[in-house]
C-alpha positions as CSV (number, residue, x, y, z in Angstrom):
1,X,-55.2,-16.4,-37.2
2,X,-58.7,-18.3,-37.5
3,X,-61.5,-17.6,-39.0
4,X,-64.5,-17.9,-38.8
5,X,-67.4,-18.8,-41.5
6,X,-70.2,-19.8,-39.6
7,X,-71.5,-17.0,-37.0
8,X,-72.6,-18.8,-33.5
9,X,-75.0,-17.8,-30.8
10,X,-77.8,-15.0,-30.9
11,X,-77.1,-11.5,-31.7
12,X,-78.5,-8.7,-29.5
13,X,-80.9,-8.0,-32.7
14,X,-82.6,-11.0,-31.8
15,X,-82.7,-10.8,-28.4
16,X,-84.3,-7.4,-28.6
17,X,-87.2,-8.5,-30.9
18,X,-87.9,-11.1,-28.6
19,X,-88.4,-9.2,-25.8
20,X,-90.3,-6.7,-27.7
21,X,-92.9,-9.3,-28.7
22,X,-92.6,-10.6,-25.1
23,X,-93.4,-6.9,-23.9
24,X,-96.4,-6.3,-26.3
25,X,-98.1,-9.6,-25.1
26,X,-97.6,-8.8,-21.4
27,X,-98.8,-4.9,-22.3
28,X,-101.8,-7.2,-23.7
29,X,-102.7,-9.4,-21.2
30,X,-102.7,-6.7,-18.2
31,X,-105.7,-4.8,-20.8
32,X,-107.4,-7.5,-20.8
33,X,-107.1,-8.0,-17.0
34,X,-107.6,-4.5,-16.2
35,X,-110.9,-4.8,-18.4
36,X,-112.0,-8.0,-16.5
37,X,-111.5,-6.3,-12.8
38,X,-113.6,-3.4,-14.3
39,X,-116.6,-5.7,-15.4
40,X,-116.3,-7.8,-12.0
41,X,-116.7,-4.0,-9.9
42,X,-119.6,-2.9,-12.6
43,X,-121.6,-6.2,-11.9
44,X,-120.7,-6.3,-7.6
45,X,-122.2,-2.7,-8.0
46,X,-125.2,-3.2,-10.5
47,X,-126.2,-6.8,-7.7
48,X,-126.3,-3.8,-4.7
49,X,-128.5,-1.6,-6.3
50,X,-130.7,-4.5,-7.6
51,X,-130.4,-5.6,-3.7
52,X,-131.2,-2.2,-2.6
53,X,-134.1,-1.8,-5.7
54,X,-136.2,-5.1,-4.2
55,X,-135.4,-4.5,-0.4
56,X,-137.7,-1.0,-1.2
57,X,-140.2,-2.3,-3.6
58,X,-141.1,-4.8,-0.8
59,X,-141.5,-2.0,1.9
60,X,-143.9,-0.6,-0.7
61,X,-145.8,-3.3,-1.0
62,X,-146.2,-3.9,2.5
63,X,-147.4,-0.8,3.0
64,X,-149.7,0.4,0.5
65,X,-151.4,2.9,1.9
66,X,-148.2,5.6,1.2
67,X,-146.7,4.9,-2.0
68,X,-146.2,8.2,-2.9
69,X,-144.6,9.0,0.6
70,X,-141.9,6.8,-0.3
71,X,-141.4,8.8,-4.1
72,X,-142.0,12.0,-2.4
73,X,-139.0,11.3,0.6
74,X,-136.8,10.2,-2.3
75,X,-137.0,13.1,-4.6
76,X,-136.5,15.0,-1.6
77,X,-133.2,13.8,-1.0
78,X,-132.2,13.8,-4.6
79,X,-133.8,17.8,-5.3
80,X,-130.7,19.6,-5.9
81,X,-127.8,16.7,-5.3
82,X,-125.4,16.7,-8.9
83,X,-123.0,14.1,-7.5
84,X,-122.7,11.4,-5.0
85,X,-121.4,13.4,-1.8
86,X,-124.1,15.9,-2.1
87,X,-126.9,13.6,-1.7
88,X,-125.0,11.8,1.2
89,X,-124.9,14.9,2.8
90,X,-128.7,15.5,2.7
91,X,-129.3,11.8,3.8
92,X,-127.2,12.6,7.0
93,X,-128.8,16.2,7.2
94,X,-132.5,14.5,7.3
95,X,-131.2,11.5,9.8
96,X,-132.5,14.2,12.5
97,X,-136.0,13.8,11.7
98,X,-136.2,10.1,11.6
99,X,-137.0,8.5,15.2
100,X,-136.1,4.8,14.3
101,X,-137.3,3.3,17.7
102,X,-140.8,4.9,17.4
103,X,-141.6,3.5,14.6
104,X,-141.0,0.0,15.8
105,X,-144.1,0.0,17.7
106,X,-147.7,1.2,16.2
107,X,-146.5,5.0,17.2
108,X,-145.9,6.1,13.3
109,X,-148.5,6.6,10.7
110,X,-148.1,4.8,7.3
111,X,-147.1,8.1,5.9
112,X,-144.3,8.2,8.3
113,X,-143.1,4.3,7.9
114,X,-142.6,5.0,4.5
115,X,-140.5,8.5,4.5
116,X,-138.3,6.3,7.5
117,X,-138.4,3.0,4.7
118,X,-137.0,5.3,1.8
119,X,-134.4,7.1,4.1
120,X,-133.0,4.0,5.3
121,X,-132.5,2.7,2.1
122,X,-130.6,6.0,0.9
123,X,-128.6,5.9,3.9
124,X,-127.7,2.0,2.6
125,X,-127.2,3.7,-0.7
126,X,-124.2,6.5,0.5
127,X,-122.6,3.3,2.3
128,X,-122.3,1.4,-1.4
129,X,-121.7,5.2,-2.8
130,X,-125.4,4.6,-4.9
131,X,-128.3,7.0,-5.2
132,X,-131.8,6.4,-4.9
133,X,-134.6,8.1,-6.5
134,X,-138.3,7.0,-7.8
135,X,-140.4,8.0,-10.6
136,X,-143.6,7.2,-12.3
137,X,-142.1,5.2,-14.9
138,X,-143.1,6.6,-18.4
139,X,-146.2,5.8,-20.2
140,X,-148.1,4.5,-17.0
141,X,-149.4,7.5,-15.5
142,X,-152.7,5.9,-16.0
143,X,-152.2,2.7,-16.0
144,X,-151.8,1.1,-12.5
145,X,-149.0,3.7,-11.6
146,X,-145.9,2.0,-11.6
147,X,-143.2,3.2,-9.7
148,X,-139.6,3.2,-11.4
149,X,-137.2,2.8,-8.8
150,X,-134.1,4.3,-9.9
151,X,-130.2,3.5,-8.8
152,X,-127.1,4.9,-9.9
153,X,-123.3,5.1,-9.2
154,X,-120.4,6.5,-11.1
155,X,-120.9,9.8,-12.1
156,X,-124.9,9.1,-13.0
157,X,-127.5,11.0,-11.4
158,X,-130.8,9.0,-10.9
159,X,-133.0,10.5,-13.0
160,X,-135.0,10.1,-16.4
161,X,-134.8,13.2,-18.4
162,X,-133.4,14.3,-21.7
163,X,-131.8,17.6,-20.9
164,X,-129.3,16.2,-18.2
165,X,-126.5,14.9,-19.5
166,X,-125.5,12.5,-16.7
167,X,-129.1,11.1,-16.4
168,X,-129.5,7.7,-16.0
169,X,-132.1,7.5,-18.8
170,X,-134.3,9.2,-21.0
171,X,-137.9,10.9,-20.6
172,X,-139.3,7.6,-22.6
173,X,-137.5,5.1,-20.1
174,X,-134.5,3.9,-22.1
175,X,-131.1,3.4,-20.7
176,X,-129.1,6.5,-21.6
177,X,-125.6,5.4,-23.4
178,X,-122.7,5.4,-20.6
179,X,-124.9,5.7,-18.0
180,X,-124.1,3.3,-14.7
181,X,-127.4,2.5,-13.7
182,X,-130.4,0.4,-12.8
183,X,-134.4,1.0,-13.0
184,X,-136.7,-1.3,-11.6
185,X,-140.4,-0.6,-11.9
186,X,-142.2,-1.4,-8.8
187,X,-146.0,-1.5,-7.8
């Protein structure tokens, strides 16, 4: 019989470490990866609403005679909606009184150009799954009355106050922690 000394090859000890050190690395790198798909989504997201947040501040601007029509249709839309599909559902319920071929010739009054301005751009907002809404930003009530034109998605509602938990930001203006939004102030 011979025997032997020396032990050869690799024991299934070994081989099991290795793959365990092979597994955590792989668990790693698909984190990583997962994290990097979320950040790419947040920031294809955050350029809409920015998109969305000029395309209206420029309808404002062009017409000035009804900047408040264009706060006062948006709040409209938003009074009530908690969540995504129920402000889609009262941008489709107020498609009725929007006559989009009237307006193309000098038929509609400013106050009218803007309330069809800030429905199409909520109606561009349930395609992209983001809500619209406009307040005077904080602290300029009396100064030159900025507009802040407010965008959210996710689970964020489009508003600045404290009590709301899912508010996009605070009464002051600043970014609530969490919150998947944008404000833009406009004038």
């Amino acid at each position: 019989m011979i025997k032997l000394d020396n032990q050869r090859g690799v024991g299934l000890v070994e081989v099991m470490v290795a793959l365990l050190l092979l597994a955590v690395a792989v668990l790693g790198f698909s984190a990583l990866q997962l994290n990097a798909l979320s950040a790419t989504d947040e920031s294809l997201v955050r350029s809409r609403a920015m998109s969305m947040s000029k395309q209206l501040s420029e309808n404002m601007r062009l017409n000035t005679l009804a900047t408040n029509d264009f706060m006062t249709e948006l709040n409209t839309l938003n009074q009530g909606a908690t969540n995504i599909t129920e402000y889609c559902t009262k941008v489709a319920q107020a498609s009725s009184r929007f006559d989009q071929d009237s307006c193309k010739s000098d038929a509609c009054s400013a106050e009218e150009i803007a309330q069809l301005n800030a429905w199409q751009a909520a109606s561009l907002g349930c395609e992209q799954d983001i809500m619209l809404n406009m307040a005077t930003c904080p602290d300029m009530a009396n100064i030159n009355a900025r507009q802040c034109i407010i965008t959210s998605w996710g689970k964020t509602l489009p508003v600045l106050d404290d009590s709301e938990d899912n508010a996009c930001g605070n009464s002051s203006g600043a970014y609530k922690v969490g919150s998947h939004c944008l404000i833009m102030e406009s004038y």
